[in-house]
C-alpha positions in Angstrom: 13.4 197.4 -156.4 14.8 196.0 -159.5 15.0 199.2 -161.2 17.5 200.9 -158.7 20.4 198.3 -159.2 23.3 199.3 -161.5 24.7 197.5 -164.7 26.3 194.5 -165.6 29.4 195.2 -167.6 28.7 193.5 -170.7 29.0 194.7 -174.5 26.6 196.5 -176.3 26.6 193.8 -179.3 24.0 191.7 -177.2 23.2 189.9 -174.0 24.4 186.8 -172.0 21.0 184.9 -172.5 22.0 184.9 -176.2 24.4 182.7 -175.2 27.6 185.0 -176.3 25.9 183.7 -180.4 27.1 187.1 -182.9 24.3 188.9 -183.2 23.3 189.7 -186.9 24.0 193.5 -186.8 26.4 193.8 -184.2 29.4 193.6 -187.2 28.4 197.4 -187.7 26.5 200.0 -186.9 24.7 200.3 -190.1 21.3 198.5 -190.3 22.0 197.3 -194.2 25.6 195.8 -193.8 25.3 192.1 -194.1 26.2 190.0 -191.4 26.8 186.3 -191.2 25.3 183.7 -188.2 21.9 183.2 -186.3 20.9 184.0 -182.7 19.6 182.3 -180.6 17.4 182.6 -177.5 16.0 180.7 -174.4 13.0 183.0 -172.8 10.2 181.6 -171.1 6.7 182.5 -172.2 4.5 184.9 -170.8 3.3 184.0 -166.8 -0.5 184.6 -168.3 0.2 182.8 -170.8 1.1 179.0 -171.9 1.5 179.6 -175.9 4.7 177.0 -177.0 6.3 179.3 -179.5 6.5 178.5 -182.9 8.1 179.2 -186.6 7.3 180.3 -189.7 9.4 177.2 -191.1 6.0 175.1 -190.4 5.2 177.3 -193.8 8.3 175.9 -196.1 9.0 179.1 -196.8 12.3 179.6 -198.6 15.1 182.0 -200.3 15.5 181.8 -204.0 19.3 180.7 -203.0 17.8 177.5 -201.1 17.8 178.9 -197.2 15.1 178.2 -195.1 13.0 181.2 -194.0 12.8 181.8 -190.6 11.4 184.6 -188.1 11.7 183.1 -184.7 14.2 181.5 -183.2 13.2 178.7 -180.6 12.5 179.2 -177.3 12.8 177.0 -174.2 11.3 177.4 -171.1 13.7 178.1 -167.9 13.7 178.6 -164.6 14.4 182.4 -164.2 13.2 182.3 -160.1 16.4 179.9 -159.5 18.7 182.6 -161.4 17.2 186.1 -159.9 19.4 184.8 -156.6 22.4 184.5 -158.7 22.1 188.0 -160.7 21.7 189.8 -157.8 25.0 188.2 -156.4 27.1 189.4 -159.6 25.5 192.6 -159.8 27.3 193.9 -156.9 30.6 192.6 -158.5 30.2 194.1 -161.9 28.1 197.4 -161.8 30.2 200.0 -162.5 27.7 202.9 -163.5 25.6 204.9 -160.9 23.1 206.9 -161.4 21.1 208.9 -159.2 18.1 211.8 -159.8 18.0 214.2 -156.5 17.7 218.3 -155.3 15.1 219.3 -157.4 15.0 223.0 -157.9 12.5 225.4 -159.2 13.4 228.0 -162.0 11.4 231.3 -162.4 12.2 232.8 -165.8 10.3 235.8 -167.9 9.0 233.6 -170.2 8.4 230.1 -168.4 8.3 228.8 -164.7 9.8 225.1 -164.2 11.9 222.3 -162.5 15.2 221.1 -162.9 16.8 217.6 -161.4 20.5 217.6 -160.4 22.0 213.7 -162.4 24.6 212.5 -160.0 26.7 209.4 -162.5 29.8 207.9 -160.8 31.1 205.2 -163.2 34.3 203.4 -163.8 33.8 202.8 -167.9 36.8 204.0 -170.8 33.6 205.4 -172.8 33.0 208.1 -169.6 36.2 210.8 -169.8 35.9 211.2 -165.8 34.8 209.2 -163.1 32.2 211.6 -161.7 29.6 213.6 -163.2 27.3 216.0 -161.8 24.4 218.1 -164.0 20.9 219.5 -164.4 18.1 217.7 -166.5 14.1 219.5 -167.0 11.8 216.8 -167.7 12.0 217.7 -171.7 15.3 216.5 -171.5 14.5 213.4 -170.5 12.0 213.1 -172.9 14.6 213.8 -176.0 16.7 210.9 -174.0 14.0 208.7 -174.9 13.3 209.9 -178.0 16.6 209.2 -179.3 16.5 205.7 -177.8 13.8 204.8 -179.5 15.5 206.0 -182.2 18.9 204.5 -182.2 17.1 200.9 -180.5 14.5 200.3 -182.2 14.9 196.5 -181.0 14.7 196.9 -177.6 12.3 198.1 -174.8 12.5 201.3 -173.5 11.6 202.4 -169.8 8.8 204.7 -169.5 8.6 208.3 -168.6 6.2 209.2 -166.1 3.3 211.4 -167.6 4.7 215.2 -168.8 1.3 217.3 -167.6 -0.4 215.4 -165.3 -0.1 212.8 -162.1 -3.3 211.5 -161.0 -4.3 213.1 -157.5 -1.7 215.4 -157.4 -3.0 219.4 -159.2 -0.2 221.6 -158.7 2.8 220.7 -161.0 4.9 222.8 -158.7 4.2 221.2 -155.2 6.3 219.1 -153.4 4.1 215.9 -153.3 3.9 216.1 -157.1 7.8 217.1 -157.5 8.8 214.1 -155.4 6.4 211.6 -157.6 8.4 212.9 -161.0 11.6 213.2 -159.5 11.5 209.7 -158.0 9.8 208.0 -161.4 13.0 210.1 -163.1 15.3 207.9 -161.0 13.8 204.7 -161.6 13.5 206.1 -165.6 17.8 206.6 -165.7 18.4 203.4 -163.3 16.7 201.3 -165.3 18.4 202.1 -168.4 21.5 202.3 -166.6 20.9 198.7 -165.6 20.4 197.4 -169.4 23.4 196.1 -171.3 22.9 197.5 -174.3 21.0 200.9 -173.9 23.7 201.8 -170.9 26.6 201.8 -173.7 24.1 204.1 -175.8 25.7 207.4 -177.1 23.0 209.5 -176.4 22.5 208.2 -172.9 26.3 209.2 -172.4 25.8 212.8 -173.9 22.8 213.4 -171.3 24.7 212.2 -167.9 27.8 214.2 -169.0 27.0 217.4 -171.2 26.6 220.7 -169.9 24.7 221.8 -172.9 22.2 219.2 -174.5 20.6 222.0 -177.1 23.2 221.4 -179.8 22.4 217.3 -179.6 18.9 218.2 -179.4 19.1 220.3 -183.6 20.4 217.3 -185.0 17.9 215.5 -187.5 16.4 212.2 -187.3 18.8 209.2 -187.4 19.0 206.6 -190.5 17.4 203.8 -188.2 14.4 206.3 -187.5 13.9 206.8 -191.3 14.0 203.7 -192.3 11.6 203.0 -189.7 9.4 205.2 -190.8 9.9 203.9 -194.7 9.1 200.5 -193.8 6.3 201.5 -191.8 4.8 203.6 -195.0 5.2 200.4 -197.5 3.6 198.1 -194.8 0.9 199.8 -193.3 -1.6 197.9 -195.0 0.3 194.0 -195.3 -1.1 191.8 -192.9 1.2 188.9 -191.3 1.2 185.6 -193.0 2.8 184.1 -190.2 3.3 185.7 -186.9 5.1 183.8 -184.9 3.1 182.5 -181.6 5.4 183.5 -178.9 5.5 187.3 -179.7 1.4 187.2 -180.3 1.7 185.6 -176.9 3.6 188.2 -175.6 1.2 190.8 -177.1 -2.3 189.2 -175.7 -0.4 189.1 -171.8 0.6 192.3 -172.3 -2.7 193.4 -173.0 -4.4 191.3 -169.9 -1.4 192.7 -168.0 -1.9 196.4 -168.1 -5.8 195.5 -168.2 -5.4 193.9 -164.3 -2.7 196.7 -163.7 -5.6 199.4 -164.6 -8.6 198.0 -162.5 -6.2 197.4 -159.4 -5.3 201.5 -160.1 -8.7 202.4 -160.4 -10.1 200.9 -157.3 -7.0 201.4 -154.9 -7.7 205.3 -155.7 -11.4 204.7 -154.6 -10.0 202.7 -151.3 -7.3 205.8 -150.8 -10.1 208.1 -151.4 -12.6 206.4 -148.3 -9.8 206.2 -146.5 -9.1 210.0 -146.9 -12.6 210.9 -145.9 -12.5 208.5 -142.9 -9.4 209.7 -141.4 -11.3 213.5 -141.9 -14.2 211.8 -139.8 -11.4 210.4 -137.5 -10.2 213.6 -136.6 -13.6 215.3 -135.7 -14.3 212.1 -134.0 -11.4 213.0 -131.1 -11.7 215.6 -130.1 -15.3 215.3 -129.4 -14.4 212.8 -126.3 -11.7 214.8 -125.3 -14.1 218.1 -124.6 -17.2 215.5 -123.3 -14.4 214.4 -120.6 -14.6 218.1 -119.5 -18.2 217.5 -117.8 -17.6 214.3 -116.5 -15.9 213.1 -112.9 -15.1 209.6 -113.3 -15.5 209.0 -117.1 -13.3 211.9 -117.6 -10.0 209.7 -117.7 -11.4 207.0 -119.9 -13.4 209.5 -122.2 -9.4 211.1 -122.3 -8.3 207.4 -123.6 -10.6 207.2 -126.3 -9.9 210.5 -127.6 -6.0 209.6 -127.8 -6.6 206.5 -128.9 -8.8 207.6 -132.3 -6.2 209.9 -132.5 -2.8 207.2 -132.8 -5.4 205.6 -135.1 -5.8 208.4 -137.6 -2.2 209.2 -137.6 -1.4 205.3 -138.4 -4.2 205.9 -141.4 -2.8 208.6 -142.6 0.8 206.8 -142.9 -0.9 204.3 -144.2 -2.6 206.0 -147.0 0.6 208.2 -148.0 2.5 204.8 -148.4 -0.3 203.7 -151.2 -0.1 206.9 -152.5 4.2 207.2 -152.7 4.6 203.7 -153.1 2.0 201.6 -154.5 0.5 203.7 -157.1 3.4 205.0 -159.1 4.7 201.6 -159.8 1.4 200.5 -160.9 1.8 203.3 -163.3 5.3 202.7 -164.2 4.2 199.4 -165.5 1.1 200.3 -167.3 2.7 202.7 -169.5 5.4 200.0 -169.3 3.4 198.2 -171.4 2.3 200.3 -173.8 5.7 201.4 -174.7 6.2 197.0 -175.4 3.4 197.2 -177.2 4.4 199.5 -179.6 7.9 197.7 -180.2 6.1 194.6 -181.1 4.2 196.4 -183.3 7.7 197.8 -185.6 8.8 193.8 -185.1 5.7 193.2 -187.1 6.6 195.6 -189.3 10.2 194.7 -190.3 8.6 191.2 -190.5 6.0 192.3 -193.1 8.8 193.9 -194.9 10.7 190.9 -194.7 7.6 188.6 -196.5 7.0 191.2 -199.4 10.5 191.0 -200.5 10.4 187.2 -200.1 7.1 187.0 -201.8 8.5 189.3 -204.5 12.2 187.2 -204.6 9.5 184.2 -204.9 8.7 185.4 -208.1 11.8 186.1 -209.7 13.8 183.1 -208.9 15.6 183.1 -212.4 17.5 186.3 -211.2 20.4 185.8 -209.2 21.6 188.7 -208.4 20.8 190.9 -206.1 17.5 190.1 -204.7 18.5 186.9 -202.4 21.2 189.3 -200.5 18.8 192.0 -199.9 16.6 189.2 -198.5 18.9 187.6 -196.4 19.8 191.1 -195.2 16.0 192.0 -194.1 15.8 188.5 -192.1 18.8 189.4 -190.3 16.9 192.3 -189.1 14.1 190.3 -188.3 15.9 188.0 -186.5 17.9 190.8 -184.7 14.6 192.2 -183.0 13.4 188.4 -182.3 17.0 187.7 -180.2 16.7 191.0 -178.9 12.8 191.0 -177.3 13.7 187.9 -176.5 16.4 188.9 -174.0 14.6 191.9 -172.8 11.3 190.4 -172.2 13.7 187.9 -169.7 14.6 190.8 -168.2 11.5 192.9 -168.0 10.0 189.5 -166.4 12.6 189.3 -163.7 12.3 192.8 -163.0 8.2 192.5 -162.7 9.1 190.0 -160.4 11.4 191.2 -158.2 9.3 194.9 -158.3 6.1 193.3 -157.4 7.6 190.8 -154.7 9.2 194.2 -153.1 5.9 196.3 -153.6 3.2 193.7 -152.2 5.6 192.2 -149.4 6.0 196.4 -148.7 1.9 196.4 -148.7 1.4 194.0 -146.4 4.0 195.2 -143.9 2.5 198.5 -143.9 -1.4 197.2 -143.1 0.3 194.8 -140.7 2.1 198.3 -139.1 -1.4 200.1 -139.5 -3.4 197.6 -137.6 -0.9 196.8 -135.0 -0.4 200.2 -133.9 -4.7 200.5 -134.2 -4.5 197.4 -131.5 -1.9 198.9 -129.5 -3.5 202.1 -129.2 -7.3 200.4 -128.0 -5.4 197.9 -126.0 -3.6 200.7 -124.2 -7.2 201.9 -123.0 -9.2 198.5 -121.5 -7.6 199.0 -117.8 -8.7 202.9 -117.8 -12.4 200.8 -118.9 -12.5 198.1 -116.3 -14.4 198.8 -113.6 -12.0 199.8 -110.4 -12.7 198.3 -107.1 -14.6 201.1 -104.6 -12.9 202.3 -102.0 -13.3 200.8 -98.7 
């Protein structure tokens, strides 16, 4: 899958589909430091959905120094199947970060019981001190990984962690099927981060793959960005969008159908795995039964012997079969309906820096005889709109090709193993027709 490759080595300032344009913050890393130029993005628009993006220029909205107000950048549509061939083909010439979740181990303590994950990172970056790193994560580490993401990125998608009490089927947190689910979700958690050019350069993403010792990182108060986040999300609360662009409502409503589609395809390949787990219990009773029947019979015996074997290659191939939906199929699924969610909710701070950024033009509207002061903090609050526009933007090009490349890999994996299933059910009746057809009698 997507998710396992490794990273591109590209800056942290912003993304080759920006074509190499300065991105508004990237001149520091303070989010009120003014910052000169536009950026500018080509993403195509939601597979669901057909929405040509739009502006809120259509509005003649304005600064009190004359600028045009703006919170989208166009977008154009491209051809992102012709370019997945090509990415794949650099990616083997450019990753240099490895990242790997393996040997989990169970810890019995006084107070708690739990697991911890050995994080193998082999990498070749001057931010990394050596080349190799080996250490052990609990799940709550991850979890203050992510925190801090969100955090520090407040513009960008970040991957999902897999559910932190329970994984549907699976009871025992301790067992091994329910181990190997979290572990494995883990992996694709780290890889996929690892595989993002601007989250792979984070700080607190190098602190977890290399300290021995995350609890002094983990006392350290919220950051600035988080703050203000939470400021702006106080004094907007109740402003509703004058003008949201299209694309990113777009991008919302698919998002919504998405995980919608994503949930009933969950809910009824459970119900198919669960028939399927109470035929293959049938299956097995059904055996044997031919198997002791052969004991009273002379010349049935052999072919009562063939059935017997035969159900039973079948219910071994159905049980296979129903561990790969259950591995396999399932947890991605998953992965991409929380996927979703966690997009959802960084569209939703877009819309709030946006609303922030209409109050202060309304209020710089009104006030147009004062110079000072008011048009810079302006133009300083469309910067950061137009910082999370470039930069969903590129990550929504790369979630897509990602969905793409996960799905074509999971369903081209589906039918393989059905095609496996039934061929070895065929096989295994095949095998018995001569020990059925009548033999010629003896002369």
């Amino acid at each position: 899958m997507s998710g396992s490759s490794t990273p591109k080595s590209l800056p942290s300032s912003g993304q080759k589909s920006l074509h190499d344009i300065k991105h508004p913050l990237s001149c520091s890393p303070g989010a009120d430091e003014e910052c000169d130029g536009l950026v500018v993005s080509d993403t195509p628009s939601p597979e669901l959905l057909h929405t040509e993006p739009s502006s809120l220029g259509d509005k003649d909205l304005s600064l009190p120094n004359g600028t045009p107000a703006d919170t989208s950048s166009p977008a154009s549509s491209s051809s992102l199947l012709n370019r997945l061939q090509l990415d794949d083909d650099m990616d083997g010439e450019t990753r240099d970060l490895f990242v790997t979740v393996d040997d989990p181990k169970k810890h019995v303590c006084t107070m708690e019981t739990y697991i911890t994950y050995r994080v193998m990172t082999k990498t070749t970056r001057s931010e990394f001190d050596l080349p190799e790193y080996s250490i052990r994560r609990r799940y709550q580490d991850f979890d203050w990984l992510r925190n801090k993401l969100e955090e520090t990125q407040p513009t960008h998608f970040i991957p999902p962690l897999p559910e932190k009490f329970v994984v549907k089927g699976v009871v025992d947190r301790f067992s091994e099927e329910f181990v190997e689910t979290r572990r494995r979700a883990l992996d694709k958690f780290l890889k996929r981060i690892a595989d993002h050019p601007v989250l792979s350069f984070n700080e607190h993403f190098n602190v977890f793959l290399t300290s021995k010792d995350l609890n002094s990182h983990k006392k350290q108060g919220a950051t600035l960005l988080s703050k203000m986040g939470e400021s702006v999300r106080y004094v907007t609360s109740g402003y509703k969008l004058r003008n949201r662009p299209l694309e990113f409502s777009a991008v919302t409503e698919y998002l919504d159908t998405f995980a919608l589609k994503l949930g009933t395809i969950d809910r009824i390949a459970q119900r198919i795995i669960k028939e399927e787990v109470e035929y293959l219990v049938e299956l097995r009773e059904y055996g044997p039964v031919h198997s002791t029947w052969s004991a009273l019979e002379g010349e049935l015996r052999e072919p009562l012997e063939g059935v017997s074997a035969c159900v039973g290659n079948c219910s071994t191939a159905l049980e296979e079969l129903t561990e790969d939906m259950t591995e396999d199929f399932l947890p991605v699924l998953r992965e991409y309906i929380l996927y979703s969610e966690s997009m959802k909710s960084v569209l939703k701070k877009r819309d709030q820096v946006q609303a922030e950024y209409e109050a202060k033009l309304e209020a710089a509207a009104l006030k147009r005889e004062e110079k000072t002061g008011v048009p810079t903090e302006v133009e300083k609050c469309q910067d950061k709109v137009e910082c999370f526009n470039a930069d969903l933007k590129a990550d929504m090009e790369r979630w897509q090709n990602n969905k793409r490349q996960d799905f074509r890999q999971l369903l081209m994996g589906m039918a393989d193993k059905n095609i496996q299933y039934y061929e070895k059910c065929l096989t295994a009746w095949e095998s018995i027709i001569p020990l059925l057809q009548d033999k010629p009698e003896p002369k």
